[in-house]
C-alpha positions in Angstrom: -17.0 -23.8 -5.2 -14.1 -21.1 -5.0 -14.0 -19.2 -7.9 -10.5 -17.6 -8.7 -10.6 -14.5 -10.7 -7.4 -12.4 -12.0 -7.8 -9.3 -12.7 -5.4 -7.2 -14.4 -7.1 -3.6 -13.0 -4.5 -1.4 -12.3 -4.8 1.3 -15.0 -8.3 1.4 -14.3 -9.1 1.1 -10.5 -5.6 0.9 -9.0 -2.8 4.0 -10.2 0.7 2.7 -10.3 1.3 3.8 -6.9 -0.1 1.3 -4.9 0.8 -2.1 -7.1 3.5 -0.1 -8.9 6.5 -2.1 -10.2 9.4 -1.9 -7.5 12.2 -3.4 -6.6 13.5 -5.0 -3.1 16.1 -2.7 -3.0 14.0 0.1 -3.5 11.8 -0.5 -1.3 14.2 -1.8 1.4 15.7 1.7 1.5 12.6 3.3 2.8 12.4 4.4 6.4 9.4 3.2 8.4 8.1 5.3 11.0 6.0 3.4 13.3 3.6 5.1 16.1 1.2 3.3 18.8 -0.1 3.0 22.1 2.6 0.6 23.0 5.5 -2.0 21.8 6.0 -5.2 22.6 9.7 -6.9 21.7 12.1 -9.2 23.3 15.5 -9.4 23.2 15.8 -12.8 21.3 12.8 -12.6 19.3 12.8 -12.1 15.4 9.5 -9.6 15.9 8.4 -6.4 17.2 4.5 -5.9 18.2 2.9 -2.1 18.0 -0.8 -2.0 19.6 -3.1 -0.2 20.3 -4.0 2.7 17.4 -0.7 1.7 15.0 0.8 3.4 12.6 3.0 2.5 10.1 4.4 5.4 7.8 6.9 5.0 5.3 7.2 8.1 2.0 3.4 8.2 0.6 2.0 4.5 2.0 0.4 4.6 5.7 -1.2 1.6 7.1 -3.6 2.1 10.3 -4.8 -1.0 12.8 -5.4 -1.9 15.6 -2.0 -4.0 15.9 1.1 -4.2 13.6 4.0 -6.4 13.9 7.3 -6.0 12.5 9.2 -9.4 11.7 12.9 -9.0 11.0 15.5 -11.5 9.5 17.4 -12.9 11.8 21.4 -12.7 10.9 21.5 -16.2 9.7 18.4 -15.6 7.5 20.5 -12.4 6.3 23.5 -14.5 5.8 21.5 -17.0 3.5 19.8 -14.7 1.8 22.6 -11.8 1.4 20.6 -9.0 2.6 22.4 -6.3 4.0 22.1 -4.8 7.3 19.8 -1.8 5.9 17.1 -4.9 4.6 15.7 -5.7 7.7 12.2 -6.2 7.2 10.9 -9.5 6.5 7.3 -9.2 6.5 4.8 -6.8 8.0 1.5 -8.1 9.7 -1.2 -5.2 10.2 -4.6 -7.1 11.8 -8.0 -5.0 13.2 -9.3 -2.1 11.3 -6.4 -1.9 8.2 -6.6 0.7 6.1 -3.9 1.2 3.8 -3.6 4.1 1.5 -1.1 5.1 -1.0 -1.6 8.5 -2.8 -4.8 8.3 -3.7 -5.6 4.2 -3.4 -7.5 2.7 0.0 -7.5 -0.7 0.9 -9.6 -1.6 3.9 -9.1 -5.3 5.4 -9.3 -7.2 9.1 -5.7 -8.2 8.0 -2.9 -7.5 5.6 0.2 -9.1 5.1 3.2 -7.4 3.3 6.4 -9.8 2.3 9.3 -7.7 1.7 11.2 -10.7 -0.6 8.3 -11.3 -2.7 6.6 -7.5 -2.7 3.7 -9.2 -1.9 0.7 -7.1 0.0 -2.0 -9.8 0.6 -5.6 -8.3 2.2 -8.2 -10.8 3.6 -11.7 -10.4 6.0 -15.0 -10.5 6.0 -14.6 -7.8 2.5 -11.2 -6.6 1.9 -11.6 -3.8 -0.2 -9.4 -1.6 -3.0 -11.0 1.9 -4.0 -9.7 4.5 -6.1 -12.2 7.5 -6.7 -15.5 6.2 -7.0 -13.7 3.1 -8.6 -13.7 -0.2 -6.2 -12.6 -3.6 -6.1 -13.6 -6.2 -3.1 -13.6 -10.0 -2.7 -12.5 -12.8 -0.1 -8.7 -12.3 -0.4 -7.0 -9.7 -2.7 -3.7 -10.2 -3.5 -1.4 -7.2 -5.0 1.9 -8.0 -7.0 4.0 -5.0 -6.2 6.7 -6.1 -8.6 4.9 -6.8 -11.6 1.4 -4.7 -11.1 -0.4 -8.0 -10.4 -4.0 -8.3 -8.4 -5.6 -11.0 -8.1 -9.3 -11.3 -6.3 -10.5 -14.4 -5.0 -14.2 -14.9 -4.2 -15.2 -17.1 -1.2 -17.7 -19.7 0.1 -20.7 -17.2 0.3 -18.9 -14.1 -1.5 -18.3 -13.2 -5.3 -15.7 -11.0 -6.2 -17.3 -7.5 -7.1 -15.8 -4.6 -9.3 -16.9 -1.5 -10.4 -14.7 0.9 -12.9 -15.9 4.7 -13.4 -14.0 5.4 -16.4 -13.7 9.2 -14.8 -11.4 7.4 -12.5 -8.8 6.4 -15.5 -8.8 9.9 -16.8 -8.2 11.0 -13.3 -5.3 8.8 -13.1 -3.7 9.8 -16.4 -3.7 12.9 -15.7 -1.9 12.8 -12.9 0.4 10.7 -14.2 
C-alpha cells in the first residue's frame, strides 16, 4: 500500500530558496543559460533537446543531467493563456544523473520535472533525494510547491519515505536569513 505523507519541512530541511514562494512572473523573467554536448530542435517542434553533460543555469538554481529538454508554448498556447513573448517556458524535463541545487539545497533524482504555470518542481527515481547540511529528505516522488512552500514525499511499493532534521541545520538557515 502507498503511503502518502506531507510534509511541511521547509524551515527545517529546505531554506526558502529552493521551495521559496514566487510568482510566474518572477520567475518567467529569469534568463536560462543552457550548456551541453549538443542540441537537438526542429523548426516546427514546441521543444528543444540538450544532451550529453547539460546544464541549465538560471541566477542561484543549476540543474545537471545527462539530458534536458526545454518545452515552449506554442503561440496559440500563448494566445490562450496570455503569456507574453518573454514567458516562453512551459516546462523543463531534466532525466539521468539530476542534481539540482539552489544556494545551499541539493536534490538528486533520475528525473525532474519543472512546470513553469504551476511552479511545480516534481523529482522521482529509484531515491530522489532533498539535503540541506547534514539535514535530508528522500522518498519515491518528492514534489516541491514553489508558490506556496509546499513538499510533499510519497513513499512507494518497497520504499518509505525517510527524514532526518539536524536542528544545527535550522540555526544555520536563520542565520543566514
Amino acid at each position: 500500500m502507498k503511503h502518502l505523507i506531507f510534509l511541511m519541512v521547509w524551515a527545517v530541511i529546505l531554506s526558502p530558496s529552493l521551495i521559496s514562494a514566487q510568482t510566474a512572473d518572477n520567475l518567467q523573467d529569469r534568463s536560462l543559460h543552457i550548456t551541453a554536448d549538443a542540441m537537438t530542435s526542429e523548426r516546427d517542434s514546441s521543444f528543444v533537446a540538450f544532451t550529453g553533460n547539460a546544464v541549465a543555469t538560471s541566477q542561484d538554481d543549476v540543474i545537471h543531467a545527462d539530458a534536458i529538454k526545454i518545452f515552449i508554448y506554442t503561440e496559440d498556447e500563448r494566445k490562450k493563456l496570455s503569456k507574453t513573448d518573454e514567458q516562453n517556458i512551459k516546462e523543463i524535463i531534466a532525466t539521468g544523473n539530476v542534481t539540482f541545487t539552489s544556494q545551499d539545497q541539493k536534490a538528486f533524482a533520475d528525473k525532474a520535472v519543472y512546470t513553469t504555470s504551476t511552479l511545480v518542481l516534481t523529482l522521482t527515481g529509484d531515491a530522489p533525494r532533498v539535503i540541506t547540511g547534514e539535514s535530508f529528505v528522500t522518498g519515491k516522488k518528492i514534489t516541491l510547491f514553489r508558490s506556496n512552500g509546499k513538499v510533499v514525499v510519497e513513499s512507494g511499493k518497497d520504499q518509505r519515505v525517510e527524514a532526518l532534521f539536524n536542528p544545527a541545520d535550522k540555526k544555520k538557515n536563520k542565520e543566514g536569513e
